[in-house]
N, C-alpha and C positions, 0 to 999 in steps of 0.2 A: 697190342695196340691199346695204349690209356685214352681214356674222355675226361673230358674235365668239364665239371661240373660248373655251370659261373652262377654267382651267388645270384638270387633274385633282387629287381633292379626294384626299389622301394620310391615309389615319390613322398618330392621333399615336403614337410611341414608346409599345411599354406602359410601364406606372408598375408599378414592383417593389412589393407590400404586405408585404417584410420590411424590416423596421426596421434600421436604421443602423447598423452592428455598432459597439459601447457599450467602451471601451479601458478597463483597470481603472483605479482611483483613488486611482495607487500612492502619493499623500501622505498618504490617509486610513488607508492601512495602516501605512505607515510611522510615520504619527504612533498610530498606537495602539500597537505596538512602546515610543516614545518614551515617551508616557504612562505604562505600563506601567513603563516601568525608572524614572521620575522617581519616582512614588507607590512603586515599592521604596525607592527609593535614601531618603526621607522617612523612610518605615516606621521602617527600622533605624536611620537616623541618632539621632532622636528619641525611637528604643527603647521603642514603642507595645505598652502593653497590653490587647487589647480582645480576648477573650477568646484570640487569639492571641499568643504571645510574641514580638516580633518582635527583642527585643536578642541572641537567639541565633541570628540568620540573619545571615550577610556579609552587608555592604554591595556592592553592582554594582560600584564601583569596587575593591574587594577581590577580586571575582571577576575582574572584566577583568585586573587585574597577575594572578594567579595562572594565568590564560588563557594572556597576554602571555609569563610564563614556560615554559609547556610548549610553546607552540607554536614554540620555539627549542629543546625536545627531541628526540631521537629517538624516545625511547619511547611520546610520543603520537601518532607518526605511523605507528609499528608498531601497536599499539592498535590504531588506526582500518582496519589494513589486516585485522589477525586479524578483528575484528567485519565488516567486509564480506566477506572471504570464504567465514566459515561463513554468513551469511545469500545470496549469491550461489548459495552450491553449494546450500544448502534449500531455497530459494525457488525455482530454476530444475527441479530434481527434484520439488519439490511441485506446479510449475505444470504439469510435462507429466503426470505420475501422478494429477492430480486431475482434469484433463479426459480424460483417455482413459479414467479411470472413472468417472467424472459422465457423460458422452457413453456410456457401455455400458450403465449402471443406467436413462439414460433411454429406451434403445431397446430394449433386450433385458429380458422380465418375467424369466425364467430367471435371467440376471444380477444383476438386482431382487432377485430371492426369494433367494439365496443370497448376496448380498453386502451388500445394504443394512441388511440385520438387524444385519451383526455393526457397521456404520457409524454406525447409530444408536445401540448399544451404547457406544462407544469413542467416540464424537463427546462428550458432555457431560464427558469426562473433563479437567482443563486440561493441557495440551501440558507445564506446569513441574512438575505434578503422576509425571510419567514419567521423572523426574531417576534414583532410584532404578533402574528399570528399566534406566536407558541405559549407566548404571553398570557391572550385572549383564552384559547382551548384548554390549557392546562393549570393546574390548580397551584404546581410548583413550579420555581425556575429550573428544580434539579430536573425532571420531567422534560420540562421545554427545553435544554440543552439535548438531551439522550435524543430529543423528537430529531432535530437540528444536524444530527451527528445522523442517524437513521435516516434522513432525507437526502446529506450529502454522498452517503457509499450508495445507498438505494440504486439509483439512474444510470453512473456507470459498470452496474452488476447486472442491471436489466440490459443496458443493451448490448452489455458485452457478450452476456449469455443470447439473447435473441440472435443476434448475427452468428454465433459460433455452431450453434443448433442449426440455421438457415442454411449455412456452408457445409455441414456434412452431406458426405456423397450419400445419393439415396441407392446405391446400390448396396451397402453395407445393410442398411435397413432390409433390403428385400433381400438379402443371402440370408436373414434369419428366420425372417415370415416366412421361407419357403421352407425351415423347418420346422414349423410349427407352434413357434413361438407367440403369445400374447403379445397384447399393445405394452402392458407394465413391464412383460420380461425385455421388451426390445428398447422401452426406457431405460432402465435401469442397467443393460450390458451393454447395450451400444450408443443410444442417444447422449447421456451425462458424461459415460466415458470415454466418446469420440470429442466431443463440446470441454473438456474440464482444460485443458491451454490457454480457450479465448476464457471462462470463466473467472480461472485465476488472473487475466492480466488484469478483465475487468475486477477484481478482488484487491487486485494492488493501487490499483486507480483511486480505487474507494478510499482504500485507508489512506492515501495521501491528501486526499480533498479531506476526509472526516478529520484531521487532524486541524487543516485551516479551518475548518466551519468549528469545530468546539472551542479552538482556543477563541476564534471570536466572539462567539455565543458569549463563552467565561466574562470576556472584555466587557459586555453591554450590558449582561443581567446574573453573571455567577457572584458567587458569594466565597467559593474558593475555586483552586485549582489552579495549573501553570499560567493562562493565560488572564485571570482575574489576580494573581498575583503582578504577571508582567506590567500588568496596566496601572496596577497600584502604583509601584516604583517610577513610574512614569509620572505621575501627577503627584508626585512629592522629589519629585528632582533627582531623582537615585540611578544616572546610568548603567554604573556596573551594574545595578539589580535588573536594570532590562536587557540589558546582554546576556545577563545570567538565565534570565528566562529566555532568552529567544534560543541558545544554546540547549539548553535543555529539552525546548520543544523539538529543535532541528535532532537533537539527539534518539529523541522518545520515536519520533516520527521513521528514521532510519530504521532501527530496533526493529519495529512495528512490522513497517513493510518488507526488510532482511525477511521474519519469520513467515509471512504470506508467501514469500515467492520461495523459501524453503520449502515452506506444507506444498505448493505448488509443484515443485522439482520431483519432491516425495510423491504425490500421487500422479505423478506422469513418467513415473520410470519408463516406461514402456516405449517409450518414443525414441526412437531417433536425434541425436542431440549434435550439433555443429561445434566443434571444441573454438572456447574463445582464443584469439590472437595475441 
């Protein structure tokens, strides 16, 4: 009498139920760009009037040579370096000052009651609106821009960080106290890097406002830089050179905040992520 042996039965490989990470659709973006400048490039040529004027706007080609020619400048490339360095030095001062007090208003009531008051106060005020003041307080106009740029990221990092801090589960907290962890150690592993998602959005927020608030600042009291350029071109009649700056700014602006919500993706590996559509 034989036996036969049957082979052992092996279960199969799990099956992953996340979806196939989805690669953007860089020619549908591209080509919305493309459309975009065609339907200008139309607009002006044709000198359409539909409730908009469009025979006093350059034509894209007009922009691009007038582009073409500063970017064989110096002076546009100084520009570009004055505009990032007051938003660099604001935005870096805004970003540590607005969690370290977002993070205190959320933990401490004391800190609350005495500081939030005056935050809510001064928060609805616009950041371009304290031009005057920066004037008064500070010695330079370079100064009173960087203040200007530091006041507009400030507000939305404070309260993006205060509410992100407010919404963690307090049970994370007490699964670590109940090991014997410090106040600083439960900072620093669990509070910041339960809180750093709502941190960063408010981090992206900032740099989109500090971007509007400097080039305005530029406009009113700079002496250079993108938006003290733009405004120049304007008041000597030079459209393609304010196209050129307003591109440049929408350009710098993009850049800027790409890199924040990258540094953001990078320090939140950790998470759970919903693949785009």
């Amino acid at each position: 009498m034989t036996t036969t042996t049957e082979a052992p039965v092996t279960a199969p490989p799990p099956v992953s139920t996340r979806p196939p990470r989805k690669r953007p659709r860089w020619w549908l973006r591209v080509g919305s760009l493309v459309a975009a400048l065609v339907v200008w490039q139309l607009l002006t040529t044709f000198d359409v009037h539909f409730w908009l004027n469009f025979d006093r706007l350059p034509t894209p080609l007009e922009v691009a040579d007038d582009l073409t020619y500063q970017l064989g400048t110096a002076v546009y490339y100084q520009d570009l370096v004055d505009s990032l360095v007051r938003i660099l030095i604001g935005f870096v001062l805004a970003a540590v000052v607005g969690v370290l007090v977002g993070t205190t208003v959320a933990r401490s009531r004391t800190t609350a009651d005495v500081v939030q008051p005056l935050l809510e106060v001064v928060r609805p005020i616009p950041a371009i609106a304290l031009v005057p003041i920066a004037i008064l307080l500070f010695p330079t106009n370079e100064q009173g821009i960087v203040f200007i740029t530091f006041v507009a990221a400030f507000f939305p990092v404070v309260v993006s960080t205060r509410h992100a801090v407010r919404a963690l589960p307090t049970v994370w907290e007490d699964a670590v106290r109940t090991m014997g962890a410090s106040r600083g150690r439960v900072l620093w592993s669990v509070v910041l890097p339960g809180a750093l998602p709502g941190i960063f959005s408010g981090l992206s927020v900032g740099m989109g406002v500090s971007w509007i608030c400097v080039i305005s600042a530029e406009m009113i009291s700079g002496e250079f830089g993108v938006g003290y350029r733009t405004w120049q071109a304007y008041t000597v009649v030079d459209y393609p050179g304010v196209l050129v700056g307003m591109l440049t700014i929408g350009v710098l602006g993009w850049v800027t905040s790409a890199l924040v919500e990258l540094a953001g993706r990078r320090a939140t590996r950790w998470l759970p992520r919903e693949e785009a559509r």
